[in-house]
VONU-139099 format. One line per 5 residues: number of its first residue (from 1); for each residue x, y, z of C-alpha. Coordinates in steps of 0.5 Angstrom, whole numbers. Example, Ala and Ser with C-alpha at 12.3 -4.5 7.8 and 13.67 -1.06 7.14 Angstrom:
BEGIN
1	25:-9:16  27:-2:14
This chain:
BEGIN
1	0:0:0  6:4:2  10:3:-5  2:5:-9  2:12:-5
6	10:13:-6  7:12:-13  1:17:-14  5:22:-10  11:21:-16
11	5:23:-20  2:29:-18  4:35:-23  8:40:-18  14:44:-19
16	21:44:-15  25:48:-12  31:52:-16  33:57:-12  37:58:-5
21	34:58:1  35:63:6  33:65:13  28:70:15  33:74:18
26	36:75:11  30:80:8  30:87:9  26:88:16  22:94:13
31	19:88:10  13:86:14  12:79:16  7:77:10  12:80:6
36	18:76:8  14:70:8  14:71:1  19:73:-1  22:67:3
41	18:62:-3  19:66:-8  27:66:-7  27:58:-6  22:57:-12
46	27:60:-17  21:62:-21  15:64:-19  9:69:-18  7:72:-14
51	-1:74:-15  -2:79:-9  -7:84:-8  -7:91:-9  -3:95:-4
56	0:89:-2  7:91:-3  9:88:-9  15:92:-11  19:91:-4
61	18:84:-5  20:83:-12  27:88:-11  28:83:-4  27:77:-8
66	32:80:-13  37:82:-8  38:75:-5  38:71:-11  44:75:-12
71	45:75:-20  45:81:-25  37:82:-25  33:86:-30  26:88:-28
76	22:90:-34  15:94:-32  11:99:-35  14:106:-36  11:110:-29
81	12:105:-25  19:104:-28  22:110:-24  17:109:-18  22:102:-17
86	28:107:-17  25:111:-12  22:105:-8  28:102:-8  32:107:-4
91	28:106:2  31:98:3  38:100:2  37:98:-6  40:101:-12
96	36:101:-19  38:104:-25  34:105:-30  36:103:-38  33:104:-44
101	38:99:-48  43:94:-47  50:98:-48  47:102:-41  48:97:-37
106	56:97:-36  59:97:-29  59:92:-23  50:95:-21  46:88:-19
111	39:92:-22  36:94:-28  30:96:-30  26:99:-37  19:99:-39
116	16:94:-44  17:97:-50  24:97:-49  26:90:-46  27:89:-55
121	34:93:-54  38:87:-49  40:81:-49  37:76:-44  43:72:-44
126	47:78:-40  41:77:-34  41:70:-30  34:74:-26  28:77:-30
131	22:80:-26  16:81:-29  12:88:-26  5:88:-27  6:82:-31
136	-2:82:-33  2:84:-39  2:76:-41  -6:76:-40  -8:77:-48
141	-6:69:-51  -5:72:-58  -1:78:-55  6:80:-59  9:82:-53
146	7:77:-49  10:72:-54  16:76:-55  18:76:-47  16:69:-47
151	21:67:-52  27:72:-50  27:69:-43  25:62:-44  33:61:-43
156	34:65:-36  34:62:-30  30:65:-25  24:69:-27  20:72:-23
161	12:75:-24  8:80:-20  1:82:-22  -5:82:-18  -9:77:-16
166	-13:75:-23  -19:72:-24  -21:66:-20  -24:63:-27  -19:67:-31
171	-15:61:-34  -11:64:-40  -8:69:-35  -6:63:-30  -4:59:-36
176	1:64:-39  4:65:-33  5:58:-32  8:59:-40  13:64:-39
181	16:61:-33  17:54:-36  13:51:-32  8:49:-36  6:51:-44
186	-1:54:-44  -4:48:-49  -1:43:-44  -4:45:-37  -12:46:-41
191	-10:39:-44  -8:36:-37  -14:39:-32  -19:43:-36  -24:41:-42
196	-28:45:-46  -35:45:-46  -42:49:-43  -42:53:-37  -48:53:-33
201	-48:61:-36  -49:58:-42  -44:60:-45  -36:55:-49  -31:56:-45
206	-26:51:-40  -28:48:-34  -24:44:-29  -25:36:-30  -29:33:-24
211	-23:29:-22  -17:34:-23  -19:40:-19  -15:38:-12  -9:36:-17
216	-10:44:-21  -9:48:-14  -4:43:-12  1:44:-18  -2:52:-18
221	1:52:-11  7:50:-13  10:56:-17  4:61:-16  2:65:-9
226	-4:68:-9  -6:73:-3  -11:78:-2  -10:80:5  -5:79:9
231	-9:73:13  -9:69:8  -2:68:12  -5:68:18  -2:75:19
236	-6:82:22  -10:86:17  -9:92:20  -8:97:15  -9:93:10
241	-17:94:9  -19:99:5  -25:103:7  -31:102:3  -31:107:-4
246	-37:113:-3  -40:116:-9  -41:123:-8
C-alpha cells in the first residue's frame, strides 16, 4: 500500500525547487511578515508568481527576491511605475538604475529595470534573473508582447511575475504565467486539467475536470501564490483593508 502511494504522490504534477534558501533574518526588515514569508517561497521556487492583492507591497518583494538571489536582474515594468521602483528601492538599501537598452547596463550594478516597450533592445543571456511587473501583460493568449517576453526569457533561470491577483475562472492569464515561467505551456495545462464545454451560464468555454480540481490547485501552488490579504498568511490585516468606496 506504501509502494501505491509513494507512486500516486510520484504522480502529481508540482514544481520543485530551483533556487537557494534563505533565513527570515536575510529579508529586509522593512518588509512585514507576510512579505517576508513570501518572499522567502519565492526565493526557493527560482521562478514563481506572486499573485498579490493591491496594495500589498509587490515592489519590496520583488527588489528583495532579486537582492537574494543574488544574480544580474533585469526588471521590466511599465514605463510609470519603472521610476517609481527606482524610488522605492532606495527605502530597503537598494540601487536600481533605469536603462533604455543593452550598452547602458555597464559597470558592477545587480539592478536594472526599462519598461516593456524596450525589453526589444537587451540580450537575455546577460540576466540570469528576470521580474516581470505588473505581469498581467501576459493575459492576452495572442499577444505579440506576450509572446516575445515568453520567447526572450525561455532560457534564464530565475524569473519571476508579480501582478494582482487574477480572476478565479481567468484561465488564460494563469496559463500563460505558467508559460513564460516554463513550468508548463498553456496548451498542456488545458489538456492536463480542464476540458471544454458549456458553462452553466450557457456560454463555451473551459472547466476543471471533475477528478483534476485537487490535482490543478495543488500544481497552481507549487509556483504561483495568490493572496488578498495578509490573513491569507495567517498575519493581521491591520492597515491593510481599505475603507469601502462613496460615490458623492
Amino acid at each position: 500500500m506504501t509502494a501505491y502511494a509513494d507512486f500516486l504522490a510520484g504522480k502529481r504534477r508540482v514544481v520543485g525547487d530551483l533556487g537557494p534558501a534563505v533565513q527570515a533574518g536575510a529579508v529586509h526588515p522593512l518588509l512585514f511578515p507576510f512579505q517576508r514569508d513570501l518572499v522567502k517561497w519565492a526565493v526557493r521556487k527560482g521562478r514563481a508568481a506572486l499573485f498579490a492583492d493591491t496594495g500589498l507591497g509587490k515592489t519590496f518583494m520583488q527588489l528583495e527576491w532579486a537582492r537574494l538571489i543574488g544574480e544580474r536582474t533585469l526588471i521590466v515594468a511599465p514605463l510609470s511605475v519603472a521610476r517609481q521602483t527606482v524610488r522605492e528601492a532606495h527605502k530597503i538599501g537598494l540601487d536600481v538604475t533605469y536603462v533604455r537598452d543593452q550598452a547602458a547596463v555597464v559597470g558592477k550594478g545587480r539592478l536594472w529595470i526599462t519598461n516593456y516597450e524596450m525589453v526589444e533592445h537587451f540580450d537575455p543571456a546577460a540576466f540570469p534573473c528576470v521580474v516581470l511587473d505588473e505581469s498581467s501583460i501576459l493575459k492576452s493568449l495572442d499577444g505579440k508582447t506576450r509572446q516575445k517576453l515568453t520567447a526572450m526569457f525561455a532560457a534564464t533561470p530565475y524569473r519571476l511575475c508579480a501582478t494582482a491577483t487574477p480572476a478565479p475562472n481567468d484561465i488564460a492569464e494563469i496559463g500563460n504565467h505558467s508559460e513564460f515561467l516554463g513550468v508548463m505551456p498553456h496548451h498542456e495545462m488545458l489538456s492536463a486539467f480542464f476540458v471544454h464545454g458549456t458553462l452553466d451560464s450557457g456560454k463555451d468555454g473551459w472547466r476543471l475536470k471533475g477528478h483534476a480540481e485537487d490535482a490543478f490547485f495543488r500544481w497552481l501552488a507549487s509556483w504561483g501564490m495568490s493572496v488578498r490579504r495578509p490573513s491569507d498568511l495567517g498575519y493581521d490585516d491591520d492597515g491593510f483593508i481599505l475603507p469601502e468606496l462613496v460615490i458623492l
